[in-house]
C-alpha positions as CSV (number, residue, x, y, z in Angstrom):
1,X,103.3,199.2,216.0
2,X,107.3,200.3,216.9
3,X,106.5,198.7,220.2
4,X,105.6,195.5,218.8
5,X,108.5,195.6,216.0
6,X,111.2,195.7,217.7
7,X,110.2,193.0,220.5
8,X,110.2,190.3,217.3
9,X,114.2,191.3,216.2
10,X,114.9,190.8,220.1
11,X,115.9,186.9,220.2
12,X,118.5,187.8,217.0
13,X,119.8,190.2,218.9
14,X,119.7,187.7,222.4
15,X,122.3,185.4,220.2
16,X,125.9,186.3,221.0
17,X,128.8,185.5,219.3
18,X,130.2,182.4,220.8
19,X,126.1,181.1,220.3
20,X,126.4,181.3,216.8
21,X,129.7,179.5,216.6
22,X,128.6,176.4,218.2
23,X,125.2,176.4,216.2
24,X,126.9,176.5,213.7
25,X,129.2,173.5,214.1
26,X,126.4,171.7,214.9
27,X,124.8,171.8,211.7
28,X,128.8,171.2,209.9
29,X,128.7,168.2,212.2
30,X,125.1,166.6,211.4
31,X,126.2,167.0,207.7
32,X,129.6,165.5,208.4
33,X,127.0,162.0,209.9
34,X,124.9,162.4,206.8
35,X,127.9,162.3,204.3
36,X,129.3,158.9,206.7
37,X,125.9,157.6,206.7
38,X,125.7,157.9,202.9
39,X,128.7,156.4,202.1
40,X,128.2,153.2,204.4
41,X,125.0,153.0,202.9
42,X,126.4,152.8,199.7
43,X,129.3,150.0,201.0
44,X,126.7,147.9,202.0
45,X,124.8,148.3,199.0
46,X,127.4,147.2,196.7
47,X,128.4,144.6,199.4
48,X,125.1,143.4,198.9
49,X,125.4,143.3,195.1
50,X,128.3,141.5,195.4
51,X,127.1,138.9,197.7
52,X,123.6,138.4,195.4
53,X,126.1,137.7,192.4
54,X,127.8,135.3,194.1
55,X,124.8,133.5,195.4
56,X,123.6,133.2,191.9
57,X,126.9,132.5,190.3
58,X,126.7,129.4,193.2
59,X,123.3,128.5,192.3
60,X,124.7,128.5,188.4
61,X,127.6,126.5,189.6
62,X,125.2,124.0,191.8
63,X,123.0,123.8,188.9
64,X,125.7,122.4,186.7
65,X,127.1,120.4,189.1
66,X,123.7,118.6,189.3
67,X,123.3,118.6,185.7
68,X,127.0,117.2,185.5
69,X,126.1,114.4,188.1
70,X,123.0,113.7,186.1
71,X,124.6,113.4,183.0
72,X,127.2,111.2,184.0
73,X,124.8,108.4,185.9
74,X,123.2,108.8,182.4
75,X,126.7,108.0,180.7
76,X,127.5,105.0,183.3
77,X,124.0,103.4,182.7
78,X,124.4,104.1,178.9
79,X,127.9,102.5,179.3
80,X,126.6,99.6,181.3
81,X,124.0,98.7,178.6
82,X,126.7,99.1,175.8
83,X,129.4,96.6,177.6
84,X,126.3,94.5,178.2
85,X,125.4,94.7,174.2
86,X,129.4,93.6,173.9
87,X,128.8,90.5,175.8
88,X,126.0,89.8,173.6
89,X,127.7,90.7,170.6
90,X,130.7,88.4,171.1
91,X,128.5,85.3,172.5
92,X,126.6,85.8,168.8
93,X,130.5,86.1,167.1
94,X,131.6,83.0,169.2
95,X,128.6,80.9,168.4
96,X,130.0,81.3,164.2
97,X,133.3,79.9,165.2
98,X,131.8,76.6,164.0
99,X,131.3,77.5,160.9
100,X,135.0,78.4,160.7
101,X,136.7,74.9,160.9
102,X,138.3,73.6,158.1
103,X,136.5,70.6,156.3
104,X,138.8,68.4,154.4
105,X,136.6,67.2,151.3
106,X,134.5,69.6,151.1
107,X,134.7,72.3,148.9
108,X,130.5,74.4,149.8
109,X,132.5,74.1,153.3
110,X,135.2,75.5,152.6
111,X,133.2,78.5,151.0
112,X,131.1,78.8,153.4
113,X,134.2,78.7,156.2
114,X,135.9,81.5,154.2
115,X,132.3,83.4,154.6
116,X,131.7,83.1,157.6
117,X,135.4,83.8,158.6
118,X,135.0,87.5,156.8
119,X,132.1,88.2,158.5
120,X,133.3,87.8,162.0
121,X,136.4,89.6,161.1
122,X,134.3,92.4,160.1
123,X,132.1,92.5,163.2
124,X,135.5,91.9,165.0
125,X,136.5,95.1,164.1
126,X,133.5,97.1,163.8
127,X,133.1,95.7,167.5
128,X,136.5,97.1,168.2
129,X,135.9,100.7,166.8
130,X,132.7,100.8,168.6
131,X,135.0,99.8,172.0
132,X,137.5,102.4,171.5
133,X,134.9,105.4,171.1
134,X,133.3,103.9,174.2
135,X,136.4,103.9,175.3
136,X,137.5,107.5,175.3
137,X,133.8,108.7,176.1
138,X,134.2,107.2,179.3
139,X,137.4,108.3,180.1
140,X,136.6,112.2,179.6
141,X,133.4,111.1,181.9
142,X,135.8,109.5,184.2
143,X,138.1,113.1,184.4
144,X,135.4,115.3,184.3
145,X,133.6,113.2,187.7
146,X,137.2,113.0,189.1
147,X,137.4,116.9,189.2
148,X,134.0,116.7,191.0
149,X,134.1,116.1,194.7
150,X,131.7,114.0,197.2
151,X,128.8,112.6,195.4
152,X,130.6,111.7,192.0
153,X,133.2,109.8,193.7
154,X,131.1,106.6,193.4
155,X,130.1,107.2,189.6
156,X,133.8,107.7,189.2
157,X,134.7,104.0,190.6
158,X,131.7,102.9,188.6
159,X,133.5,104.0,185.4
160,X,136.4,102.2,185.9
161,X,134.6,99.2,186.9
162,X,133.3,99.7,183.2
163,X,136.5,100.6,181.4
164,X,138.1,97.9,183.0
165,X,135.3,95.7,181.8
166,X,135.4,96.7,178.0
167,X,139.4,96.7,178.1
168,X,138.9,93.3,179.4
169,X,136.5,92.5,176.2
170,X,139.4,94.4,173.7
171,X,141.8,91.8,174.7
172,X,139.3,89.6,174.3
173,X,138.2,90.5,170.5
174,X,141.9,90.2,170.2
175,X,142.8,87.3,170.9
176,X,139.6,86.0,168.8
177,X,141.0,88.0,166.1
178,X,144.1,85.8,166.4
179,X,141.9,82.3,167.0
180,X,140.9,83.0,163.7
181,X,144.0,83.9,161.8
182,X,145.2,80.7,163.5
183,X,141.8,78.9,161.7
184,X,142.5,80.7,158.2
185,X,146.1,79.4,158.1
186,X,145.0,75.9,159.3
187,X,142.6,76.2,156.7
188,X,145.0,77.7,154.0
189,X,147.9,74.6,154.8
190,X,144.8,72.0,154.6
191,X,143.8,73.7,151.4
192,X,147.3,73.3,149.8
193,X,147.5,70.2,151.5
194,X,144.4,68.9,150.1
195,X,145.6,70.5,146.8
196,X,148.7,68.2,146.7
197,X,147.0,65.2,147.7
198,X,144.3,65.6,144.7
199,X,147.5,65.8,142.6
200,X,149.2,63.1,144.1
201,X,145.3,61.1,143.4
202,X,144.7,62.5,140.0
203,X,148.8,61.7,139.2
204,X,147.8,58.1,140.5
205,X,144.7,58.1,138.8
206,X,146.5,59.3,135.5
207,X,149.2,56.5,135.8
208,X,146.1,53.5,136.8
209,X,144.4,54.4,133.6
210,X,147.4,55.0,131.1
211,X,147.8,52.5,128.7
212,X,149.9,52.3,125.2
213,X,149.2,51.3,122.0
214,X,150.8,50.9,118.5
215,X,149.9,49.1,115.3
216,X,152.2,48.0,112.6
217,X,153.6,45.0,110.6
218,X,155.4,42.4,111.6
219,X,158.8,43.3,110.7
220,X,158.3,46.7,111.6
221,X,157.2,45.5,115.5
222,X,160.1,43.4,115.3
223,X,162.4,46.1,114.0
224,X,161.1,48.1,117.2
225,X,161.3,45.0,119.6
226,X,158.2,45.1,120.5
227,X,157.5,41.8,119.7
228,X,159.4,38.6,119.3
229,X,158.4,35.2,118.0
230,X,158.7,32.1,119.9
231,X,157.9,28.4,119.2
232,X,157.6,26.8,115.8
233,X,159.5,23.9,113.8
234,X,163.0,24.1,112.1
235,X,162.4,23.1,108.7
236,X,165.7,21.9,106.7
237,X,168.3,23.8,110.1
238,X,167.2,26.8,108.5
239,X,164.1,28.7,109.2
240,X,160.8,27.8,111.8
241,X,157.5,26.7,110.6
242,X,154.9,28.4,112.6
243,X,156.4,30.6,115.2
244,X,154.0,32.9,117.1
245,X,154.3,36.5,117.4
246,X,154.4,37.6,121.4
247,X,154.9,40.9,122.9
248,X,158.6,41.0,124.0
249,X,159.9,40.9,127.6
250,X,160.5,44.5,127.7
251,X,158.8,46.8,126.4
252,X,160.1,50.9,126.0
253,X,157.2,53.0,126.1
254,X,158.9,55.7,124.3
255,X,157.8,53.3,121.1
256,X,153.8,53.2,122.2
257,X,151.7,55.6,121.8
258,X,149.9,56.7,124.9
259,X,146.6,57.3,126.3
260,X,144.1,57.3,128.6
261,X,141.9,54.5,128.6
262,X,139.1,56.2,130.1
263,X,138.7,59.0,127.2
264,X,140.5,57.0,124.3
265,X,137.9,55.0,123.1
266,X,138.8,54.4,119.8
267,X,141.7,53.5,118.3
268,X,142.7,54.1,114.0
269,X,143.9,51.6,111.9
270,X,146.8,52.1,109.2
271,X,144.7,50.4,106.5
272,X,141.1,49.8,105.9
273,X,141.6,47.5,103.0
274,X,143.6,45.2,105.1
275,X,143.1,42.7,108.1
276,X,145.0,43.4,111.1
277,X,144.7,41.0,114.7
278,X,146.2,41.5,118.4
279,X,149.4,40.4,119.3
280,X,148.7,40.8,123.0
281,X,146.5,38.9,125.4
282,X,143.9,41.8,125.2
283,X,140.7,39.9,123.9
284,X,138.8,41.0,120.5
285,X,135.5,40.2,122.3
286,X,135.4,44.4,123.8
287,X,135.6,45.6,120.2
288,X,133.8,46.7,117.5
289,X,135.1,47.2,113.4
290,X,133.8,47.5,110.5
291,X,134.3,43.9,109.9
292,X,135.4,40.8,112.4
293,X,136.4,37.6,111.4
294,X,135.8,34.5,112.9
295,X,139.7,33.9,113.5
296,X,139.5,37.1,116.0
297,X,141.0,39.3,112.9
298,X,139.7,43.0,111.8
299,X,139.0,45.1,109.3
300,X,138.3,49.3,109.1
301,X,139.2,52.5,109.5
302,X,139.6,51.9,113.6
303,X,138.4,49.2,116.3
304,X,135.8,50.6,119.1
305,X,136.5,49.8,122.5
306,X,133.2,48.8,123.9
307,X,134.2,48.1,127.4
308,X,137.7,49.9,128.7
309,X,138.1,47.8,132.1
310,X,137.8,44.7,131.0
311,X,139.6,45.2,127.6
312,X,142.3,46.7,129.0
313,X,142.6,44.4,132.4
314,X,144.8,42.4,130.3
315,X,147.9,44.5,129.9
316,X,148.3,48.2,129.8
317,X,150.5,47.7,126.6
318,X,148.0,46.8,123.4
319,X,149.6,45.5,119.8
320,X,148.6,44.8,116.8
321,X,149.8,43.9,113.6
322,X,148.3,43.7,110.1
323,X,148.5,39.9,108.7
């Protein structure tokens, strides 16, 4: 049993000093690896990490590029059908402009020019608004494709073939704008024009159908020179024998009374108990009164003009004078 003891303790005792030693580095030095091979491991790990976050923050960064490119071709064919609608929109406003001309005479035309002028302006510049938001849609498109390389390079040009197109309809709706201010001030100057000349007709008018009357005695029409008496006999150098009474050569119408023969109709006499007859060439035939004589003379409280034209184509001036 002693035998056998002390032959196991023999290899401990085999190991000499300078054994130990370099066993014992060995195992410092295998840990020294381990600690190396722990730390790379871990550098590559976080390597790793960092390279997986970057692949996904490219994917994230493809993925809204795409969606951006999508977008946009959505916005340029959205864009293309709006300028399209604005070509449509102004051939519609252009085919009013005929409505818009100024019709001398014609007063439902006018209205109906005034209308139809209001309601272009107002699709003028409903047009317009709807052009500018267009407008600046488009040209944060255009900025955001710019910033964009490669592929959104020929949406870009695109866009400005559009915004070029709808600036080009602006200046368009513009200078419509302006057609028709130039049509609402021809029509305004017609309208005065049209205003003076159915003055100018109604003064003409008025002065065609003014005529003057005035009744009185015979001394009093001769007091007024209004009438004069011409033929007749002298009878002993001193006075004439039947002299007629005749309107005189010139006559002031300040001493008339004045009307118009197309509303005054009826004309008062002085004296109903008394007969009166015309001085003037105007015949008795267009009258009415309460009485007529067979000499041409009247009687009443007025005479009735039955027909104006013809009563009054004689003279504008009438007289009479109670007998």
């Amino acid at each position: 049993m002693v035998h056998h003891h002390s032959y196991s303790r023999q290899p401990l005792r085999l190991l000499t000093r300078p054994t130990a030693l370099i066993a014992l580095a060995l195992l410092s030095l295998s840990a020294c690896q381990d600690k190396k091979a722990i730390a790379e491991a871990e550098r590559l790990a976080t390597e790793l990490s960092v390279a997986t976050a970057e692949r996904d923050s490219l994917a994230q960064l493809v993925g809204t590029a795409s969606a951006d490119k999508d977008r946009a071709i959505a916005e340029v064919v959205d864009a293309s059908r709006f300028a399209d609608q604005v070509d449509a929109e102004l051939r519609q406003v252009r085919g009013l402009t005929s409505k818009v001309q100024p019709q001398a005479g014609d007063e439902s035309g006018q209205a109906q020019a005034t209308a139809a002028r209001a309601d272009i302006l107002v699709r003028l510049k409903q047009l317009r608004q709807r052009l500018s938001a267009r407008q600046s849609d488009l040209q944060r498109t255009r900025d955001s494709l710019i910033a964009q390389r490669g592929e959104s390079s020929a949406a870009a040009e695109l866009l400005d073939d559009l915004q070029a197109r709808l600036a080009m309809r602006d200046r368009e709706i513009v200078a419509f704008e302006n057609e028709l201010r130039q049509l609402r001030e021809a029509n305004v100057q017609l309208v005065y024009e049209k205003a003076a000349l159915t003055d100018t007709v109604r003064q003409v008018e008025t002065s065609a159908n003014r005529v003057f009357y005035t009744v009185g005695t015979k001394q009093e029409l001769l007091d007024r020179k209004i009438v004069t008496q011409e033929g007749g006999s002298r009878a002993l150098l001193v006075v004439r024998l039947g002299r007629t009474l005749v309107p005189a050569r010139e006559l002031d119408n300040a001493v008339f009374t004045s009307a118009d023969k197309r509303e005054t109709l009826t004309i008062p006499l002085p004296k109903s108990n008394m007969d009166f007859r015309i001085v003037s060439r105007h015949s008795a035939q267009f009258i009415e009164a309460d009485r007529k004589n067979s000499d041409g003379s009247f009687r009443g409280t007025s005479i009735r003009i039955t027909d104006p034209n013809a009563f009054w184509a004689a003279s504008p001036y009438l007289i009479i004078v109670e007998k």
